[in-house]
N, C-alpha and C positions, 0 to 999 in steps of 0.2 A: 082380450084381457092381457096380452101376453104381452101385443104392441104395446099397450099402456104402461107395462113395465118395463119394457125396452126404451121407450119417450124417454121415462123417469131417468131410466139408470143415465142414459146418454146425457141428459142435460145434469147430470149431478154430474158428470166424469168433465164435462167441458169446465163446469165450476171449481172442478178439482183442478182443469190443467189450468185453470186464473191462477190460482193461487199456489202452485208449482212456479210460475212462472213470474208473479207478484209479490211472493211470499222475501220478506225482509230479511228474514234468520231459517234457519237449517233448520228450527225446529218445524217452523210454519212449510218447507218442503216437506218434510218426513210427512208429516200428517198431509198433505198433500198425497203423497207416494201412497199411503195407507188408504185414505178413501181410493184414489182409485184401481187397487187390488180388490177394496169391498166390493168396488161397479164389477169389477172383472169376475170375480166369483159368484157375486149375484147375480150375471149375465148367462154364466153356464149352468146354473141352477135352475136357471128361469128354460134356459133348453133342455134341463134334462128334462122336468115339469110336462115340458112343451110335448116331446117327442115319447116321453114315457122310457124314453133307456139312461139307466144311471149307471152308463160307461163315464158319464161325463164327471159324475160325483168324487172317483179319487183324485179325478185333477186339482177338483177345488178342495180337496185336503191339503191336496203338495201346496197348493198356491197359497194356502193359509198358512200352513209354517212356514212357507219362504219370508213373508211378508211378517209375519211374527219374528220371527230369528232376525232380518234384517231390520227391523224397527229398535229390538233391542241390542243389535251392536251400535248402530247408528247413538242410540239413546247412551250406551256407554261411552261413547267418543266423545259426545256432545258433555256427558258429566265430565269427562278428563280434561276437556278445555278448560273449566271454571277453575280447576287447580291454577 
């Protein structure tokens, strides 16, 4: 089951770097940026799952704020340009 989730996350994170790297405007990066912190977090989830040790659990807290806090400064810039 775990590979199965692992397949998943992999082919949604390849999809994310399309459109990192596709993406027209800064908005369509960021949310790029953002799915694949969700892959990332959902990957160490899925090992901590796997292994039974949630040493791995506060990582994906920091990882979550990082990518929270960075999506919304990003999100403030992006308003300050339209001034």
């Amino acid at each position: 089951m775990i590979a199965a989730v692992c397949l998943v996350l992999g082919l949604a994170a390849v999809l994310f770097v399309g459109r990192l790297l596709a993406g027209p405007s800064l908005a369509d990066r960021v949310l790029a940026l953002d799915g694949l912190i969700v892959c990332a977090i959902s990957a160490l989830v899925a090992r901590a799952v796997e292994s039974g040790d949630g040493s791995f659990l506060p990582v994906a807290v920091v990882f979550t704020l990082v990518g929270f806090i960075g999506t919304a400064v990003i999100a403030r810039f992006i308003e300050a340009q339209g001034r």
